[in-house]
C-alpha positions in Angstrom: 23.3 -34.0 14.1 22.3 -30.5 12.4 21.1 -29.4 15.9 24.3 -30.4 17.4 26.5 -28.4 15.1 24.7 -25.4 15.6 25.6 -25.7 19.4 29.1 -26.3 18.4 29.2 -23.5 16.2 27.6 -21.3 18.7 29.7 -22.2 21.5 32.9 -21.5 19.2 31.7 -17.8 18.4 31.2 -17.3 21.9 35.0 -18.7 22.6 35.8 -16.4 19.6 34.2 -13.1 21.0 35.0 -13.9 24.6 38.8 -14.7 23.9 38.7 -10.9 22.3 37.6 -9.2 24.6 39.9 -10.5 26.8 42.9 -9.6 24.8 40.8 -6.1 24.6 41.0 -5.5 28.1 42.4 -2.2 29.0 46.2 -1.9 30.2 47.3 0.4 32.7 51.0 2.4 33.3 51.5 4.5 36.5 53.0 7.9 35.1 53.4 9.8 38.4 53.6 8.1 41.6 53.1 10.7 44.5 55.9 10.4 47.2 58.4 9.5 44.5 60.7 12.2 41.8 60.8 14.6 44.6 57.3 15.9 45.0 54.9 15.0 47.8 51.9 14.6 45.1 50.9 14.7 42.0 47.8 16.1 40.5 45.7 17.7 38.2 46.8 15.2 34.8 45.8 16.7 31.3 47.7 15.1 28.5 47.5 15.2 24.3 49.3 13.9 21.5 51.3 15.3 18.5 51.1 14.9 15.0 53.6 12.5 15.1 52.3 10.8 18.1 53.9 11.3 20.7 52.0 11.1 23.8 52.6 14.2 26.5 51.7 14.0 30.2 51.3 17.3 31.9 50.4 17.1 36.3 51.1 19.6 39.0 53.9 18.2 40.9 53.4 19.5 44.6 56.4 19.7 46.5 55.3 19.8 50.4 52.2 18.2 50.9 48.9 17.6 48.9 47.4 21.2 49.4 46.4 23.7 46.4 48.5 25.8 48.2 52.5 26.1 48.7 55.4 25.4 46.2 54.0 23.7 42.8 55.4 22.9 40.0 54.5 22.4 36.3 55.4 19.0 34.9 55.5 16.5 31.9 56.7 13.4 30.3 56.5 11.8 27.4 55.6 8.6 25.1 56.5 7.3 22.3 55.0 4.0 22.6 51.7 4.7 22.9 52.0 5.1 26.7 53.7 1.9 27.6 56.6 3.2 29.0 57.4 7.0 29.6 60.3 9.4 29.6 62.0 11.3 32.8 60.4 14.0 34.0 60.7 17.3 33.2 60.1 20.5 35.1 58.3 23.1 32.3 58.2 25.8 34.7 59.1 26.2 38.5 58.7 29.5 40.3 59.9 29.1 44.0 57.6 28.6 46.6 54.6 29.3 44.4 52.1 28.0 42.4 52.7 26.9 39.1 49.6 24.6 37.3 46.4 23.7 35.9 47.9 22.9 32.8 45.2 23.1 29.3 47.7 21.9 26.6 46.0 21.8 23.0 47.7 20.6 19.9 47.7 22.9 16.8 47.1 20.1 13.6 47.7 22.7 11.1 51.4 24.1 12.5 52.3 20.9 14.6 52.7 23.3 17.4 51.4 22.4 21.0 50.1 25.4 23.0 50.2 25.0 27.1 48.3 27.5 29.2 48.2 27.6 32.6 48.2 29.3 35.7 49.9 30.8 38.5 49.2 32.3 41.9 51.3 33.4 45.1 52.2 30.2 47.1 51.2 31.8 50.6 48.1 33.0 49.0 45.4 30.6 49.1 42.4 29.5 47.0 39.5 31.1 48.9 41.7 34.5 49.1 42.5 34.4 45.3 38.3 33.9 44.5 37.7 36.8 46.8 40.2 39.1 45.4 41.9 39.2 48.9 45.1 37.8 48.4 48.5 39.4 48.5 48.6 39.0 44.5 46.2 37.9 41.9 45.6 34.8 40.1 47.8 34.4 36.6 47.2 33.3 33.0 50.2 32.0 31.0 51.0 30.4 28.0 54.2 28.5 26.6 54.2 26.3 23.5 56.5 23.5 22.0 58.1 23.0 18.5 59.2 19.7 19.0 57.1 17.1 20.9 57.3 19.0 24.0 61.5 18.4 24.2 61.6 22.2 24.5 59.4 25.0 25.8 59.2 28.6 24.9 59.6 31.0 28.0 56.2 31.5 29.3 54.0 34.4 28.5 52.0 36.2 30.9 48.2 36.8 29.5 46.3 37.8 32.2 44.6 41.4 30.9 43.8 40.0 27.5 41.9 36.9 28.9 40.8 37.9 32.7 38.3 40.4 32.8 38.1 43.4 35.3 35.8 42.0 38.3 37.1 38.3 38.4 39.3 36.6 40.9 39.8 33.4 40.8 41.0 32.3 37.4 41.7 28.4 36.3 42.7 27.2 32.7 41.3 23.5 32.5 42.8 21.6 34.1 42.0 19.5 30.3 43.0 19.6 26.9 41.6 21.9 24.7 40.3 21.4 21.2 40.8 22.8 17.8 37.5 23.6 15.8 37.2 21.7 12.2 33.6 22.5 11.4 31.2 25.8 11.7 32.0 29.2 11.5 35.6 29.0 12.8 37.3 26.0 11.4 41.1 26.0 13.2 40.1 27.8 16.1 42.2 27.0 19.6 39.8 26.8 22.6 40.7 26.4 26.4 37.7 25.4 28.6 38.4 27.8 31.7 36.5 28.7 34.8 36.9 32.3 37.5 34.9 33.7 40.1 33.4 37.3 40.3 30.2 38.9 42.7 26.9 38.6 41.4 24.1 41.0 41.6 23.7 39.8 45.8 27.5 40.8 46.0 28.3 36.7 46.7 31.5 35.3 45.0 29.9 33.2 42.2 31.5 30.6 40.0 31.5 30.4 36.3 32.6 28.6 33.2 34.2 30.1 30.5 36.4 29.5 27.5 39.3 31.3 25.9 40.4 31.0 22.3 42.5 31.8 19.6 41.8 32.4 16.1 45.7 33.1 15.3 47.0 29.6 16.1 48.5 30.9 19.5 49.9 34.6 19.0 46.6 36.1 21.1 43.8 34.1 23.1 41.0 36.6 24.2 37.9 35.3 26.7 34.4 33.5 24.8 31.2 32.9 26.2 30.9 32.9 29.7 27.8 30.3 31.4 26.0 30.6 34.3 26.0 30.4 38.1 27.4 27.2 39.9 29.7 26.0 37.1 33.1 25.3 37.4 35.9 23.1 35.7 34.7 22.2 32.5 35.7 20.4 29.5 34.3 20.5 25.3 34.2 18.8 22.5 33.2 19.9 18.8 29.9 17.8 17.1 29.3 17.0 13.7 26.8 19.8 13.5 29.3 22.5 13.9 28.1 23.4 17.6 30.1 23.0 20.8 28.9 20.7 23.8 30.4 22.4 26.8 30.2 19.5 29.7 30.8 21.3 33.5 31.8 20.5 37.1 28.5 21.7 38.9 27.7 23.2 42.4 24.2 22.6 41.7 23.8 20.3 45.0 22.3 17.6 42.6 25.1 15.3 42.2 24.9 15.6 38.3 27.1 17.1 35.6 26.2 20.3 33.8 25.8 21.2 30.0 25.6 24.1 27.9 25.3 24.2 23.8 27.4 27.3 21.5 26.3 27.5 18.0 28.9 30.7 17.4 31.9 28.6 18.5 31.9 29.0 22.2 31.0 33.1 21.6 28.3 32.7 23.9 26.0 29.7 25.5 22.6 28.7 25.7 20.9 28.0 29.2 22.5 25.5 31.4 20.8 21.9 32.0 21.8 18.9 34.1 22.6 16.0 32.3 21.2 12.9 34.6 22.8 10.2 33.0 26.2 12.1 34.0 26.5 11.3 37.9 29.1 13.4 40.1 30.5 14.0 43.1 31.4 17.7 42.3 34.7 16.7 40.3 36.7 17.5 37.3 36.3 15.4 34.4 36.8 14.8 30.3 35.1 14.9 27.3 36.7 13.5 23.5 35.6 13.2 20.2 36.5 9.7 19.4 35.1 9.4 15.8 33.1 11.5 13.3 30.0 10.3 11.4 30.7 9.0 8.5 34.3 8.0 9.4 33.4 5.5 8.1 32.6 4.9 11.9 29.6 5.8 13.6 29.8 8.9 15.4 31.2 8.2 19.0 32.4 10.9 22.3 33.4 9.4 25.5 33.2 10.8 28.6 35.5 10.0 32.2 34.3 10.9 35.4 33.7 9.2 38.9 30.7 8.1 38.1 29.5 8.1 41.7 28.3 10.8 44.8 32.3 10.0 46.3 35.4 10.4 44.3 35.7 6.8 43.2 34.7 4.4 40.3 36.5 6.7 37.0 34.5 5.6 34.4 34.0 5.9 30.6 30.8 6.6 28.9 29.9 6.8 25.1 27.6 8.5 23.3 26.5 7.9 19.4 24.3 10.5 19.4 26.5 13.4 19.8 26.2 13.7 23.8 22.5 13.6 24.4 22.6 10.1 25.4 25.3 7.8 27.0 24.7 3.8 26.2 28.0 2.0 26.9 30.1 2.7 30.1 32.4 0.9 32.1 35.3 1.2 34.7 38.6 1.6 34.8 39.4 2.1 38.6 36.6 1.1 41.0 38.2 2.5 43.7 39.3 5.7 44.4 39.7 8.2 41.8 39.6 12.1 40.6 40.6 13.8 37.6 41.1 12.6 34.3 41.9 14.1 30.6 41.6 11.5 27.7 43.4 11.1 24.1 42.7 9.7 21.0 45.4 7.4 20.3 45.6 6.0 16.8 44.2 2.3 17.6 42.6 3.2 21.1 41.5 5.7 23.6 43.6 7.0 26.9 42.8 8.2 29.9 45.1 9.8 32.3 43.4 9.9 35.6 44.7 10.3 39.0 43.6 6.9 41.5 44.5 5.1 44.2 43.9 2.2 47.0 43.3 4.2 49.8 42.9 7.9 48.5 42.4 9.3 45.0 46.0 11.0 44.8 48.5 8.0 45.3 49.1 7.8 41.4 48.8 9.4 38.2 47.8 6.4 35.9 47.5 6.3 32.4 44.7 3.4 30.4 44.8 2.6 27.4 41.4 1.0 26.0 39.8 0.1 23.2 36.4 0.5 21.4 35.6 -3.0 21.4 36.6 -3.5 25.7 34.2 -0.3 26.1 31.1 -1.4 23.6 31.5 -5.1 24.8 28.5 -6.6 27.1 31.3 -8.0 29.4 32.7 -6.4 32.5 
């Protein structure tokens, strides 16, 4: 009798746990659906949220076709619903037939304010002229910010000569969210992950990772450490210790994410590694501090990528140890998929990440999971 009880039992905390993690399965909104609002495609999603949390969705909406190249536009909605259901779009800035995009938005916790850099570039110019310094004009650093949960934007500011140094080309901010420091030597520091290209000693166009920063909450952003050879779009995310894990697109022919550590607060960066957990195709991706030690939670960072030698299979890693290690990890799109940017929401996680059916770029889509879907043994 005792015996069969405990079977009962068991099979009714089973039922229990299964039941929620079902209800914990991740829901999914399209935000941007290319061919549709006017624009050709949509790409290049980085997104944040406010202190009074809204949601904001920033892509490039590109007018013509799917190229780098041509008329692009700077874009973003908005959610107040923790990304069920979005506003209109909205055109932050548009510039004729040229390039306007790789937005890095960060969010200011102390002022409220939410700071948007990003980039612009001759339309007729294109990307391998811009990184050789051949082009008819030069790549361009802006910045614009928002009062008011991204309703309104300030006319955008050129920075270029206060954050691109004399020698580099190509210049992109992001394309992620940026992060404001808490900890170490510089609590309330601003910092943009950025990446340019400039000759080495052979005299070959190189690429490198770099952040910018401000220590003024916006009013002046001057360039950090810059990392080695073979680097490219990067994200970063504060740890508990104070130091800054700087995670990086890599041309390292290895199929494999790359890392660097700052313990000044992204001033400068210790030798790069590969992490061989982190599987890539040579892609963008996204790193977030999810929760702090001592939280009372454990300490957690996720991680998106396509975790995979092709563009496909975005999925979400999590590390307890501060990003040495990744344990759990699952999918969110299987098929097709690029870039992402993720957001602590205030009862999950979200990722916006561009994916598709038949090609990566078809939708802009934004997930919202939870801790328990991602640390859960189930699929």
């Amino acid at each position: 009798m005792q015996s069969r009880q405990n079977i009962l039992s068991g099979l009714i905390v089973a039922l229990v746990f299964l039941t929620n993690v079902l209800r914990a399965q991740p829901e999914f909104t399209d935000v941007f659906v290319s061919g549709e609002g006017g624009y050709h495609t949509y790409r290049i999603p980085a997104t944040v949220i406010t202190r009074s949390n809204t949601i904001l969705a920033f892509c490039e909406g590109r007018k013509n076709s799917r190229s780098d190249t041509g008329k692009i536009d700077l874009l973003l909605k908005r959610s107040k619903d923790d990304g069920k259901s979005w506003s209109e779009q909205q055109v932050i800035w548009s510039d004729g037939e040229n390039v306007c995009g790789n937005p890095a938005p960060v969010v200011d916790q102390q002022t409220g304010v939410t700071w948007l850099l990003f980039t612009w570039n001759l339309g007729s110019d294109k990307e391998s002229e811009l990184g050789r310094g051949t082009g008819k004009d030069i790549r361009r650093v802006f910045v614009t910010h928002s009062a008011d949960d991204g309703v309104t934007w300030t006319k955008p500011n050129e920075i270029t000569t206060t954050v691109k140094k004399p020698g580099w080309y190509w210049y992109a901010t992001g394309p992620v969210n940026g992060i404001q420091l808490t900890r170490g030597p510089h609590p309330g520091r601003l910092v943009i992950p950025c990446n340019h290209t400039e000759l080495n000693t052979r005299t070959q166009v190189v690429s490198k990772s770099h952040i910018i920063f401000s220590d003024d909450h916006g009013k002046t952003w001057q360039p950090g450490g810059v990392e080695e050879e073979m680097t490219n779009e990067s994200t970063v995310v504060e740890r508990a210790d104070g130091s800054l894990l700087h995670n990086m697109r890599s041309y390292h022919k290895q199929n494999r994410r790359a890392v660097a550590i700052s313990k000044d607060a992204g001033e400068s960066w210790s030798a790069v590694k590969l992490d061989e957990a982190l599987v890539e195709p040579v892609c963008q991706g996204s790193i977030l501090r999810v929760t702090w030690p001592g939280d009372p939670e454990k300490s957690r960072i996720h991680f998106a990528n396509p975790a995979s030698t092709k563009r496909e299979n975005l999925t979400v890693r999590e590390s307890y140890d501060e990003g040495a290690t990744w344990s759990a990890n699952k999918s969110l799109h299987s098929g097709p998929a690029a870039y992402s940017c993720m957001v602590k929401l205030p009862d999950a996680v979200g990722c916006l990440f561009e994916c598709g059916d038949k090609n990566p770029y078809e939708k802009i889509t934004f997930a919202r999971y939870s801790l328990t879907w991602l640390e859960s043994a189930s699929p």
